[in-house]
C-alpha positions as CSV (number, residue, x, y, z in Angstrom):
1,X,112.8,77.6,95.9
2,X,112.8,76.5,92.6
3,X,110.0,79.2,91.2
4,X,108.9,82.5,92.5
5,X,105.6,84.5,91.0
6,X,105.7,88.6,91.0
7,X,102.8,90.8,90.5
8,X,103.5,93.7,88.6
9,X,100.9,96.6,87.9
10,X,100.4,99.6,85.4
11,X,99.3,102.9,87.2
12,X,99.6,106.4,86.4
13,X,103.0,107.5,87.4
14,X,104.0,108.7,90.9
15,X,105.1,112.2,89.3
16,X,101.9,113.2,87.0
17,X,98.9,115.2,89.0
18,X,95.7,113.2,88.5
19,X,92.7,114.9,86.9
20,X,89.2,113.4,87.6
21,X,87.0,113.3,84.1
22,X,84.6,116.2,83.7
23,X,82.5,113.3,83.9
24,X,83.0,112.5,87.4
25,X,83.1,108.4,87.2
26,X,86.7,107.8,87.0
27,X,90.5,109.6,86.3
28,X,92.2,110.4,83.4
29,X,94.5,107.9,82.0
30,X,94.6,108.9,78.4
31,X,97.8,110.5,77.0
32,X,98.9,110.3,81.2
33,X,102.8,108.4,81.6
34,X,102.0,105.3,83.6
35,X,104.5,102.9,84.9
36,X,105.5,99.7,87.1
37,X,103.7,100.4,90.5
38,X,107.1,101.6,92.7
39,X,106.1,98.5,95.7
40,X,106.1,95.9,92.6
41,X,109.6,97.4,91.6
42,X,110.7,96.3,94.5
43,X,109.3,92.8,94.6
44,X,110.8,92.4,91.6
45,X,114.3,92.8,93.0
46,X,113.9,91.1,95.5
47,X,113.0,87.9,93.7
48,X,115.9,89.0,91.1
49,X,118.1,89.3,94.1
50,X,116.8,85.5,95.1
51,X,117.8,83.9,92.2
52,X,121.2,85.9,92.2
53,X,121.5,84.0,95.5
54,X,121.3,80.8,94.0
55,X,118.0,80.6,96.5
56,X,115.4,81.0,93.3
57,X,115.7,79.0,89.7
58,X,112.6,80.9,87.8
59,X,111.2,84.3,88.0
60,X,107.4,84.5,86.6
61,X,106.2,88.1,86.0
62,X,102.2,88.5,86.1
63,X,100.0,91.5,85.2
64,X,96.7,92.2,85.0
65,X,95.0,94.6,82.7
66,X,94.4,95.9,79.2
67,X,96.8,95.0,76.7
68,X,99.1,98.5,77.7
69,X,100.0,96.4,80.7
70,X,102.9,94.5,78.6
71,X,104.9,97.5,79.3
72,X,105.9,96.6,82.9
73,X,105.9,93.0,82.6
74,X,108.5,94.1,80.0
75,X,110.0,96.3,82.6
76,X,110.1,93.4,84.8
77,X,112.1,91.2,82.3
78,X,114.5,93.8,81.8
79,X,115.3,94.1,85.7
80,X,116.2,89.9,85.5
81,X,112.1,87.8,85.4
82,X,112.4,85.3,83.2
83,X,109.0,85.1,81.7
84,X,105.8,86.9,81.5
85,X,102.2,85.9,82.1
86,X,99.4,88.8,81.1
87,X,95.8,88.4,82.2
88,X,94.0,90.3,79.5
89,X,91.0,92.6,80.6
90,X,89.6,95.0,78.5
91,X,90.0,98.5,79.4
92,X,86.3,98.6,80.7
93,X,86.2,95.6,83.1
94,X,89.9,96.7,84.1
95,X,87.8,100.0,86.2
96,X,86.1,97.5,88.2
97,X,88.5,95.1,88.7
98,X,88.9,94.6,92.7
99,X,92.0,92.7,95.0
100,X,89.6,90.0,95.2
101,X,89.4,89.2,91.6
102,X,93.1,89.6,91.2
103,X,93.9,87.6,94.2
104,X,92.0,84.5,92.6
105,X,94.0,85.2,89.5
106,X,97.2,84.9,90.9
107,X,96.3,82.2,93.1
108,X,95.4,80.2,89.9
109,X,98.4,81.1,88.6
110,X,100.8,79.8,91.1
111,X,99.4,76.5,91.3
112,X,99.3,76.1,88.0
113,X,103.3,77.2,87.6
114,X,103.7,75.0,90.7
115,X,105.2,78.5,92.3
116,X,106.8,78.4,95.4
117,X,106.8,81.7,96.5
118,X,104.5,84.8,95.2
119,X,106.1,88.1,96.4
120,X,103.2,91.6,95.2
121,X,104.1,95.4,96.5
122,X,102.4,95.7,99.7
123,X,99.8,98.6,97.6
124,X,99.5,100.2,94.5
125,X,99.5,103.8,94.8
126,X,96.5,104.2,92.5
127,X,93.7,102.6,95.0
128,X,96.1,102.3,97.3
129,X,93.8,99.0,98.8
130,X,96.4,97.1,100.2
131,X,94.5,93.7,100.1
132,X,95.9,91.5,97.4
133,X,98.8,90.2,98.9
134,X,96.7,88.9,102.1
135,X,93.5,88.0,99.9
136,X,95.8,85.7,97.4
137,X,97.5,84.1,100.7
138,X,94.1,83.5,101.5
139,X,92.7,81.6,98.6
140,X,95.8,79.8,98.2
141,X,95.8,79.0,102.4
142,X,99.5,79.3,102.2
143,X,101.3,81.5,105.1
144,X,102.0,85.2,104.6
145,X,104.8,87.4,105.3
146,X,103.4,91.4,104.7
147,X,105.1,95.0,104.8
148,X,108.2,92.8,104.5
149,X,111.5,94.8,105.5
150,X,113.8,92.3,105.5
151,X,113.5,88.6,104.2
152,X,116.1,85.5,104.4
153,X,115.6,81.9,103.5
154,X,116.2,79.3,106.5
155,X,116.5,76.0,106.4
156,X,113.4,75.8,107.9
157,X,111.7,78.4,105.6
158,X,112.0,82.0,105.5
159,X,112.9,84.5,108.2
160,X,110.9,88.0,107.5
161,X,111.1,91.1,109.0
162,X,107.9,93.1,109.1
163,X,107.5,97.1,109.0
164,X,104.6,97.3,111.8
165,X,103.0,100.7,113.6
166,X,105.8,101.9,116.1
167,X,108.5,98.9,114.9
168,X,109.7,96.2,113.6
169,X,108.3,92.8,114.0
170,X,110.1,89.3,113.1
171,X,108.1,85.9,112.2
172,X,109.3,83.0,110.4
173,X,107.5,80.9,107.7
174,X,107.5,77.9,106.1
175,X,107.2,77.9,102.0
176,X,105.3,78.2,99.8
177,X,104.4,81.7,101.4
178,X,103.2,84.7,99.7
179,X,105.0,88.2,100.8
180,X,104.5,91.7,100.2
181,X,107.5,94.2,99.9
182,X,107.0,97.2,101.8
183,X,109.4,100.6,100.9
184,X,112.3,99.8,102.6
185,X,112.8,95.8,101.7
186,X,115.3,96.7,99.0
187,X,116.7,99.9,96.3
188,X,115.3,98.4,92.8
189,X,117.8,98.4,89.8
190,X,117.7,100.6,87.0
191,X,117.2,98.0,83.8
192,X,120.3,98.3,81.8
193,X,119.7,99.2,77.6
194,X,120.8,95.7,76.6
195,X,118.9,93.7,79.5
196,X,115.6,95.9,77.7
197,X,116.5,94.9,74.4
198,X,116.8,91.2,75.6
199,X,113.7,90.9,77.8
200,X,112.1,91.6,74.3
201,X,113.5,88.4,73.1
202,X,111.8,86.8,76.7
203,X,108.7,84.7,76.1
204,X,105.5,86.8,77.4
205,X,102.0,84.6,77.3
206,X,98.7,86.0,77.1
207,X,95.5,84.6,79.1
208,X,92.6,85.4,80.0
209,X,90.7,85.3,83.7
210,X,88.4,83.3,81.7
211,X,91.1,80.7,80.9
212,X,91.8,80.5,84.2
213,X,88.4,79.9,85.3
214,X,88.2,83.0,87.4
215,X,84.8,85.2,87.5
216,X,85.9,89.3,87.1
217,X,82.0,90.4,86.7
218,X,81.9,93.5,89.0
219,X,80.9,93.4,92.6
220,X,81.1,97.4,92.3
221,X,79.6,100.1,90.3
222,X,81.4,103.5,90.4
223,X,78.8,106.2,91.5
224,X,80.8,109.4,91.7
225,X,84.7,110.2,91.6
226,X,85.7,113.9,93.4
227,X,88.5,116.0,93.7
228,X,89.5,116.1,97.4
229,X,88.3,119.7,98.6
230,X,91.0,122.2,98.4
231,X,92.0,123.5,101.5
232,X,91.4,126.8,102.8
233,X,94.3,129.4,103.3
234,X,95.7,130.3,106.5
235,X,95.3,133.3,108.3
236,X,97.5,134.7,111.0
237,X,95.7,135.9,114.1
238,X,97.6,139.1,116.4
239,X,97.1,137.1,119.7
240,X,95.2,134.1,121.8
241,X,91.8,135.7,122.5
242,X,91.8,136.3,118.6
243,X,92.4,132.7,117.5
244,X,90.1,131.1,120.4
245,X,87.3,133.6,119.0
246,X,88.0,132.6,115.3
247,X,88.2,129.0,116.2
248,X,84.2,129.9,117.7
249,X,83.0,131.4,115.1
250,X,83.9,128.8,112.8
251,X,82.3,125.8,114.8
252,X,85.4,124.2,116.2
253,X,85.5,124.8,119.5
């Protein structure tokens, strides 16, 4: 494999508590820590990991997003990418963005790199959507490998273990292929102070879906975002007959 394409995504940060806007059409982002979306971290070891192997020559890390999204391609250069490609949206467009438009994005993107593999986190943990991996594969028609758990290079191709309901699942696939790390696929690295103060020095080019020929109008429009309802305290009940008759008299039984 002589080239291997990561998707890397800015999202609020596992540990902060999300706050809808007074507004009600979206969360708070300003002044909020974001960082590299966990399931990319680990796509981007594993590809690091490939070209420690000797199995991968270049690493290519893409994001898409306002220009705060250099941050974790930055973050990705420091953990061993090569290079850095940022699709530029503004902030506005960036609420409406869907899988599908970023799935054309990257698909555009690995031709045009003539990439060989494209390994995304199986979600981000802000929409949680789970789609673009299997959407790029899609437009691309290239074989996919998703909720990967375990991943080796044949002769023949790759070898992937899949994290399924209940198990474990094991396909093979030829290459080019696009893959999706799932939690367990790999521990990523911690970058090191000098690897961040090199992957400045790391060429990072800016496009823009536009460039690339791929339409981002919205296929959306955001009516309403809610806090989830906050759940009611329990009660303890002093025997059976009392909880059956609470149970009644609240309509679930």
């Amino acid at each position: 494999m002589a080239r291997v394409l990561v998707g890397v995504k800015r999202v609020i940060d596992y540990a902060v508590k999300v706050r809808v806007k007074p507004e009600k059409n979206g969360v708070v982002t300003q002044g909020v820590k974001h960082s590299m979306n966990p399931f990319d971290e680990i796509a981007v070891e594993e590809a690091v990991k490939l070209k420690e192997k000797k199995l991968a020559g270049e690493i290519i890390a893409v994001s898409v997003g306002p220009a705060q999204s250099q941050e974790v391609i930055r973050t990705a250069l420091a953990m061993g990418a090569d290079r850095g490609v940022h699709v530029e949206v503004s902030a506005a467009e960036y609420d409406l963005l869907q899988p599908v438009h970023v799935s054309k994005i990257l698909a555009k993107l690995a031709l045009d790199e003539k990439a060989d593999l494209v390994i995304l986190g199986k979600q981000a943990i802000d929409d949680d959507a789970n789609q673009t991996a299997q959407m790029t594969a899609a437009v691309l028609d290239w074989p996919q490998g998703t909720f990967c758990n375990k991943v080796e290079k044949t002769d023949a191709g790759l070898t992937i273990v899949r994290e399924i309901d209940g198990g474990l699942e094991t396909i093979k696939t030829k290459i080019p292929a696009v893959l999706s790390a799932d939690l367990r696929l790999n521990t990523p690295r911690y970058a090191t102070l000098p690897n961040i103060m090199k992957a400045k020095k790391k060429p990072l080019k800016k496009v823009t879906p536009k460039d690339l020929g791929v339409d981002t109008s919205p296929r959306i429009e955001i009516i309403s975002v809610e806090d989830p309802p906050v759940r009611q305290a329990g009660a303890a009940v002093a025997d059976v007959d009392a909880l059956v008759a609470k149970l009644k008299a609240g309509g679930h039984i």
